[in-house]
N, C-alpha and C positions, 0 to 999 in steps of 0.2 A: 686452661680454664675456659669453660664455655659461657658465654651471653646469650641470655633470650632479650629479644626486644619484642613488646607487644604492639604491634602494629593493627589489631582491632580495630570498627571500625565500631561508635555507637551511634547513637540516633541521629540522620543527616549525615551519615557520612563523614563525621567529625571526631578527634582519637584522641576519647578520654586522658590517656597521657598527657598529651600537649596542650591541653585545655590546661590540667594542674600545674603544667610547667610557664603557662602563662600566668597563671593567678598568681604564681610563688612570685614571677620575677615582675609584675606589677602589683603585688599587692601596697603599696605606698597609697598608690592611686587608689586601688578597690575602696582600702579602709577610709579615706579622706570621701567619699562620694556615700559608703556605707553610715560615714558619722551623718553625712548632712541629708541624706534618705530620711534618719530616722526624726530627725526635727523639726520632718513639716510634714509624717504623715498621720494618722488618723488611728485609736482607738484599733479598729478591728482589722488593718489593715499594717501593723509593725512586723508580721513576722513573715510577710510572700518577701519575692525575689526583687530586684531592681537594676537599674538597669546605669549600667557605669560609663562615664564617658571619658576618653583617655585625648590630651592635646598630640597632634601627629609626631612631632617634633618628640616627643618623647616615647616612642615605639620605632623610630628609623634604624638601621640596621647600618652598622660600619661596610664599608664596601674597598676591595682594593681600585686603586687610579693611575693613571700615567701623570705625576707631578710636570708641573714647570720648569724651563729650563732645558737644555742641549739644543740639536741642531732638526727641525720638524722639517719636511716635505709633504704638502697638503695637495691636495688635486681638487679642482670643485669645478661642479658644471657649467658649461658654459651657457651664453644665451644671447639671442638675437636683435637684442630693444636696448641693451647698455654696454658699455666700454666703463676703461676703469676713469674714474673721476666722474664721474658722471652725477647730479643729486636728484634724491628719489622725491617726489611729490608726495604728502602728506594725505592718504586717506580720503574722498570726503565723506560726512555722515558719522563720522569717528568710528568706533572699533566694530566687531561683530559678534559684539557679546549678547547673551540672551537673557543678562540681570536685569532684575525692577528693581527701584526705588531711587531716590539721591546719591550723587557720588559723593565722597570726602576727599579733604587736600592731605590727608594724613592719615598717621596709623599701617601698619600694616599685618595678616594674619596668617594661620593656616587653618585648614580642616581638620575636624576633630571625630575620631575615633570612639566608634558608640560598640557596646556588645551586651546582653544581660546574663546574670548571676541566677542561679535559681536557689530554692526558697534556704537547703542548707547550705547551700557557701552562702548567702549572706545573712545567714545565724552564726557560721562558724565567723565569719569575720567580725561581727559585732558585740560575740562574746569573746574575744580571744584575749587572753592574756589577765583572764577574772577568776576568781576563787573567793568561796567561805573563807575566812581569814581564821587562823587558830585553832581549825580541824584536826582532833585526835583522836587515835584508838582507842576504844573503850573496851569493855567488859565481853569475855565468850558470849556471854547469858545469849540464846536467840539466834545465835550468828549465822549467818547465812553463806557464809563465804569459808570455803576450806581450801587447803593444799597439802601434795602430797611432800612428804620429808623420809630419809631415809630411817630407818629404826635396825641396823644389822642384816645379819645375811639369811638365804633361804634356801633349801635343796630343790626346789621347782618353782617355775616363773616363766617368765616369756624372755625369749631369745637376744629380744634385745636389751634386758636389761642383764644378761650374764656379765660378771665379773670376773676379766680374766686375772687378774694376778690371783685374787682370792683360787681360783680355780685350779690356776699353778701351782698354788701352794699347798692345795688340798692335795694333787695329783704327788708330788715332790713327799708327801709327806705320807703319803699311802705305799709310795715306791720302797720308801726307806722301810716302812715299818714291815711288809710282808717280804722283803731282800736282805731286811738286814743280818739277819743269821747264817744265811745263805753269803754274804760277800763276805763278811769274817772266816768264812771255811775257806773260799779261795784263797784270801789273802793270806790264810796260815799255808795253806798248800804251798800257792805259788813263793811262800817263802822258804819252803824247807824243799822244795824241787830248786831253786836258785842256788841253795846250799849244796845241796848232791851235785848238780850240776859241776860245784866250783875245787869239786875233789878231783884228784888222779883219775882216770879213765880202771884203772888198777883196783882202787878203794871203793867204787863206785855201786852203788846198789841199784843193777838195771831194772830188778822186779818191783821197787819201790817206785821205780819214776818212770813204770807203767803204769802202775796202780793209780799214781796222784795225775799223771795225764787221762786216762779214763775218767778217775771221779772230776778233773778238771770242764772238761766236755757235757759231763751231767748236768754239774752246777751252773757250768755260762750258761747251758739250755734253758735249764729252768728261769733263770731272772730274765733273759732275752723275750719269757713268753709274758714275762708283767707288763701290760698295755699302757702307754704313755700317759694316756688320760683315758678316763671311764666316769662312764655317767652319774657314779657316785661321787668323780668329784666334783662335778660342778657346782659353781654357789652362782645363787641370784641376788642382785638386791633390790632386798625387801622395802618399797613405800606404804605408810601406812597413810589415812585421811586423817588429818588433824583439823581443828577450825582457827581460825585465825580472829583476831581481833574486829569489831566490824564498827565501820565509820556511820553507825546511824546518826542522822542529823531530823534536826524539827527546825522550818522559819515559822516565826508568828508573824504576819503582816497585821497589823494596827493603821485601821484609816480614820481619820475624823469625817462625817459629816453631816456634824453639824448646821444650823442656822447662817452660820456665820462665813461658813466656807459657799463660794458663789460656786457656778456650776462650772466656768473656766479653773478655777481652783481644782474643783474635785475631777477634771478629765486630768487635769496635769498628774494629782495626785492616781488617779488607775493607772496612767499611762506609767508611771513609773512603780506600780506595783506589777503592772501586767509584764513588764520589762525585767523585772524581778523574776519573776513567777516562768516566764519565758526559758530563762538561765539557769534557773533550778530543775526544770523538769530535762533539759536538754544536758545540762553537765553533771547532774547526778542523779542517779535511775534509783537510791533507796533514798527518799529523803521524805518527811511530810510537813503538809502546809497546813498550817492553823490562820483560818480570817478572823477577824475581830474586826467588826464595827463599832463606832459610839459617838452618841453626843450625849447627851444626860445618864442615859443607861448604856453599856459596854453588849454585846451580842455575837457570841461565836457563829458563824454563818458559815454557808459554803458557795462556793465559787462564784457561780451564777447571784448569788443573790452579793455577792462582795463587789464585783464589778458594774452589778445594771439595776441593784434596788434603790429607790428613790426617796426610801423611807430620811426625813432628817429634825430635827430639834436645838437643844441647847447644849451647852458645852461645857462638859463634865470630863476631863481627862483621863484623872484616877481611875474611875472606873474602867477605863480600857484597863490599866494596868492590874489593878488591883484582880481583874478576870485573866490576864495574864499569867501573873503568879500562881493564878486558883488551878489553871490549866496545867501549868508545870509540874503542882503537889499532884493532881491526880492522875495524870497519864507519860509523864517524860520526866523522869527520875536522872538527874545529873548524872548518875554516877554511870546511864547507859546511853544517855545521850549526849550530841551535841548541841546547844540550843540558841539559835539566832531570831532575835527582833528586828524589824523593819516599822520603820512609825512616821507618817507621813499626819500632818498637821500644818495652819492657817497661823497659830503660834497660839490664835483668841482661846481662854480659858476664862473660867468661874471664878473670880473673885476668891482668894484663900486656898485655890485647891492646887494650885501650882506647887507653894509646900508638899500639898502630902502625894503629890508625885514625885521629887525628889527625893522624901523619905524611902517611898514604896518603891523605886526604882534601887536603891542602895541598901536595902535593906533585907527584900525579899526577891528583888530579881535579878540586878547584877553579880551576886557572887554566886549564879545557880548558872549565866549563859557566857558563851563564847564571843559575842559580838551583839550588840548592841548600835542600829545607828538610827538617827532622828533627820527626815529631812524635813523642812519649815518650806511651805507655798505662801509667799508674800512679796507684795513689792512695795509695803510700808515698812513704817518704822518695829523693832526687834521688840516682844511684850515681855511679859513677865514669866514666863514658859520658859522662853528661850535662855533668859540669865541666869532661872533655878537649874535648866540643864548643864549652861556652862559651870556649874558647880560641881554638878556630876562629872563632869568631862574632865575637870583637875585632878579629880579623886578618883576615875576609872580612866588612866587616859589612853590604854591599851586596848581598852576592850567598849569603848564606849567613843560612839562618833556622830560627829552632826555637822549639815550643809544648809544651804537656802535656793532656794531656787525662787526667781523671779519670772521666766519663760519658761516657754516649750522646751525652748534652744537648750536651755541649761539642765535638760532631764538626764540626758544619754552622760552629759559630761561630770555632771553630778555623781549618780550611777557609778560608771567608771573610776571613780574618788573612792568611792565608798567599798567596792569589791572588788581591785585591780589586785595583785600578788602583790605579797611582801618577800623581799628577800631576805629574810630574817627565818621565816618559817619554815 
């Protein structure tokens, strides 16, 4: 068996190989430096590259030693200024170090191992191990995705996909059927030439078992000339293009912002739809995104205007939902999609309307999607929002999930809560 080893070089002179063989075998470290990147940076600024710092101590490399113990013979140089016993005078001016600042009576460290990640390893690290939860195949209708399946055999095809026993059996079965009349006459022959044979030399009929040796000779000729295999037997097998089932998915992102939500609220709140939004476009290449904004009125929007419009008022919840719903009936039909919510909120609502988000959530939206989750930006006490969902959450508790976040800190960890794998699925 042969090995290739890719010894290439790429940019700087550095071999893509071993880069990957480093990330695998520190990725502990990557990920722990990739969680705390994403905690203190900025809006427009979550998905570049960064820069990982590893302690020495933990990249040192086993080395073999000559241990302790038997009998050493050491040589060392000699010198002109000391004899043995002798004691050495202490420095003055102390060492000849070329550090600034105060010394310590304590502690001690090593140096620390810096290298940067670029922009997708530290995507791929920071989404790893995340999935849509409850994702299933739906209906052909539309499908975009096909594979080939075999459907039986074909007398012409490409080479490689020739079948030989099929081919065998074609050939074996062609042999028989244009020989077969032909081997029955030998085998009668050479059975009544074994019979003449087994008579007296006296009784024996010479002119007969010349005759049957001649026509012997004819007949082995002829079968001899049927060619082992022939073009006509070859079979191919046949693939034909089927479509396979196809995993379209729809997120609705739901933001509030409202009056009520300050402007640290709502960065927290993009920041964790943009981290959202980041992870869908990256781990699934058919998927669409639906924004909704709202405070008194609900407003399907697109991207740009979901992340950087400033538009805000009072706090009306329903109406996100209730446009929700409206969205579902007219464009993403359950029965061909899969459909997930995202709903980032302050927890503040309008007086009485908290009800009929519960309703409207149980009614007309939960038994239409796949997942459902609510995260709350607050670092007060839980309002009246938050306990009509926990209602929700008893009565969906599969498919309906809610967090709080208080900081920045707690977005990525949040996040990770809410779309990590289940092993159940």
């Amino acid at each position: 068996m042969s090995y290739i080893i890719d010894r290439r070089l790429n940019g700087k002179n550095k071999s893509s190989v071993n880069r990957q063989r480093f990330l695998k075998r520190y990725r502990k470290h990557i990920k722990q430096s990739v969680t705390d990147a994403i905690k203190s940076r900025s809006i427009t600024d979550l998905e570049s590259g960064s820069e990982v710092t590893i302690p020495s101590k933990d990249i040192s490399e086993p080395i073999f030693h000559h241990g302790s113990g038997g009998v050493n013979h050491r040589v060392f140089p000699g010198n002109k200024e000391f004899v043995v016993g002798d004691e050495l005078q202490r420095p003055s001016g102390g060492g000849a170090g070329g550090g600034q600042g105060k010394a310590s009576d304590s502690g001690e460290g090593e140096d620390e191992f810096s290298f940067q990640i670029n922009r997708d390893e530290f995507l791929e690290f920071l989404f790893e191990n995340l999935e849509l939860p409850h994702m299933v195949k739906k209906k052909l209708q539309d499908s975009g995705d096909f594979k080939f399946v075999q459907a039986g055999f074909s007398n012409e095809g490409n080479p490689e996909r020739i079948n030989i026993v099929r081919s065998l059996r074609s050939a074996h079965a062609r042999r028989i059927a244009l020989s077969g009349g032909t081997r029955r006459e030998i085998k009668a022959l050479e059975k009544e030439q074994k019979a003449l044979m087994e008579k007296p030399e006296n009784d024996r009929d010479d002119q007969r078992l010349s005759e049957i040796e001649q026509r012997l000779v004819v007949l082995r000729a002829k079968v001899s000339k049927l060619p082992f295999l022939d073009t006509f037997d070859l079979k191919y097998n046949n693939l034909i293009k089927t479509p396979v089932p196809s995993s379209k998915a729809v997120m609705f992102c739901v933001m509030d912002v409202s009056g009520s939500m300050t402007q640290a609220i709502k960065d927290m709140a993009k920041r964790f739809f943009l981290l959202l939004y980041m992870f869908l476009q990256r781990a699934y290449k058919q998927i669409d995104v639906v924004f909704i904004r709202h405070h008194t009125q609900a407003k399907e929007v697109d991207e740009e205007e979901f992340f950087y419009s400033r538009e805000t008022g009072g706090t009306i919840v329903s109406s996100a939902i209730a446009l929700t719903s409206d969205v579902i009936e007219e464009r993403y039909p359950p029965a061909d999609w899969n459909i997930y919510v995202a709903q980032a909120s302050d927890g503040d609502n309008w007086d009485g309307d908290s009800d009929s988000c519960r309703e409207l959530l149980m009614k007309k939206v939960l038994p239409k999607v796949q997942y459902f989750s609510y995260v709350e930006i607050t670092t007060g006490e839980h309002q009246n929002l938050w306990f009509e969902y926990e209602k929700v959450r008893n009565t969906y508790p599969e498919t309906f999930a809610m967090q709080k976040i208080e900081r920045s800190g707690d977005i990525y960890p949040v996040f990770r809560e809410l779309f990590s794998k289940r092993g159940d699925d």
